[in-house]
C-alpha positions in Angstrom: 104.1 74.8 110.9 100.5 75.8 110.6 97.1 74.6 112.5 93.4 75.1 112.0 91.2 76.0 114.7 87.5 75.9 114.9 85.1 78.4 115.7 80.9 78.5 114.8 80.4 78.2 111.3 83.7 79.4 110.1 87.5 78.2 110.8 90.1 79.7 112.1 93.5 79.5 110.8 96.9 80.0 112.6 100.6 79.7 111.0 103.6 80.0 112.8 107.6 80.6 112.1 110.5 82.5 112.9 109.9 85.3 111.4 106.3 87.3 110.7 106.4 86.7 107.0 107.3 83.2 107.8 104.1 82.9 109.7 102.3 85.0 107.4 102.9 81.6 104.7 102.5 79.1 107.3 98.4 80.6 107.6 98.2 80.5 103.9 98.9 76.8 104.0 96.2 76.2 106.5 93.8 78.1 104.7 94.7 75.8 101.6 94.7 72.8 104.3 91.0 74.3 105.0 89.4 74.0 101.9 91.6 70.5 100.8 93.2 67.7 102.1 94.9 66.4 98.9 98.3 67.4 98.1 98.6 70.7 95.8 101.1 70.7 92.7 102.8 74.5 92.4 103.0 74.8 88.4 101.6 78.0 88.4 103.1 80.9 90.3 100.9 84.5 91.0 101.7 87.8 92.5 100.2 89.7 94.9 100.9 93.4 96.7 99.1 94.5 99.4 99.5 97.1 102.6 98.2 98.0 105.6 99.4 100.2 108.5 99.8 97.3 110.9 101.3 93.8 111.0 98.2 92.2 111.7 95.5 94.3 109.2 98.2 92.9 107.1 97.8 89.0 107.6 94.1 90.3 106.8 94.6 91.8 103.3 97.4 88.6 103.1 94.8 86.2 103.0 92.0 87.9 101.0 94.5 88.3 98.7 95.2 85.0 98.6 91.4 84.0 98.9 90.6 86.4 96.1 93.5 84.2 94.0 92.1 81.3 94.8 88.1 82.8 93.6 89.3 84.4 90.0 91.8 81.8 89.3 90.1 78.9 90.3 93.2 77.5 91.8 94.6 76.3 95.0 97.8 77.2 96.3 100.9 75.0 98.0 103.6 77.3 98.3 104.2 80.8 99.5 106.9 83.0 99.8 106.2 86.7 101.4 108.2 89.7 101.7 107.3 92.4 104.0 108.6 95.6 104.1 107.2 97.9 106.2 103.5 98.1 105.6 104.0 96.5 102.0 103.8 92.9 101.7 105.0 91.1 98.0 104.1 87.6 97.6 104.3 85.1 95.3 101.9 82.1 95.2 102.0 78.3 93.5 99.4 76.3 92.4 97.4 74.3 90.2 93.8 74.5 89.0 91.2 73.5 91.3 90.1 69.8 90.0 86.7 69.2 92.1 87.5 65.2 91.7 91.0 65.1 92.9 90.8 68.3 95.5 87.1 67.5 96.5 87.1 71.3 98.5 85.5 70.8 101.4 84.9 74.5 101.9 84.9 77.9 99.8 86.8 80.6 101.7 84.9 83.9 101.4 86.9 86.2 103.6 90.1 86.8 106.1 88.5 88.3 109.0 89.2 90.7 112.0 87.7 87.8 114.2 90.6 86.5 116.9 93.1 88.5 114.9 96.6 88.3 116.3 100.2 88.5 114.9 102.3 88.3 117.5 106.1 87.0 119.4 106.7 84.6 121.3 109.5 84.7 124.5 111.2 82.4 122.5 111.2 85.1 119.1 109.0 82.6 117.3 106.1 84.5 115.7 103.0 83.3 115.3 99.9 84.8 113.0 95.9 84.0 113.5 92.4 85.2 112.1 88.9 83.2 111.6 88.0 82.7 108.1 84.6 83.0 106.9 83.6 79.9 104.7 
């Protein structure tokens, strides 16, 4: 489960799940949800690594990772699977080409930022994962 969330100019983008990678994926679909509302076929599948000394400077790098996919690749992604050990995080993204007809992006993400940053538990041991997007 995922949501997007508005603030100014830029969008903010929230995933949620039982487990911190699990929400970590769940933002990565809303930042796909962000830039297009038509459904995304995973042909293609990419790796990424990145690190950082906290669980929420790591949804950061998470997403420019996945932003900076997105950019060199010219591709949109649909599924996600993350694995986080530690302060390393391995994940492996689907996707497709972008096709400006059939996608028509509505928005070019250009960074995960610190903005309303939050990786957090719930009472309930849900986890949930946030940060604004600059488009």
């Amino acid at each position: 489960m995922w949501e997007l969330f508005p603030h100014d100019a830029d969008v903010g983008v929230r995933g949620f799940g039982t487990t911190p990678a699990d929400a970590f994926e769940q933002a990565a679909l809303a930042l796909t949800a962000a830039v297009t509302d038509e459904p995304v076929e995973a042909r293609t599948s990419v790796e990424v690594e990145c690190r950082a000394p906290a669980l929420d400077l790591l949804l950061v790098e998470w997403l420019n990772a996945v932003i900076y996919e997105m950019a060199v690749r010219r591709m949109l992604f649909s599924r996600f699977e993350v694995r986080i050990d530690g302060d390393l995080l391995n994940g492996t993204l689907w996707g497709e080409p972008v096709d400006v007809l059939r996608h028509a992006p509505a928005a070019e993400p250009k960074g995960a930022t610190y903005g309303e940053l939050q990786v957090e538990q719930a009472a309930d041991g849900s986890w949930s994962a946030a940060c604004i997007v600059d488009v």
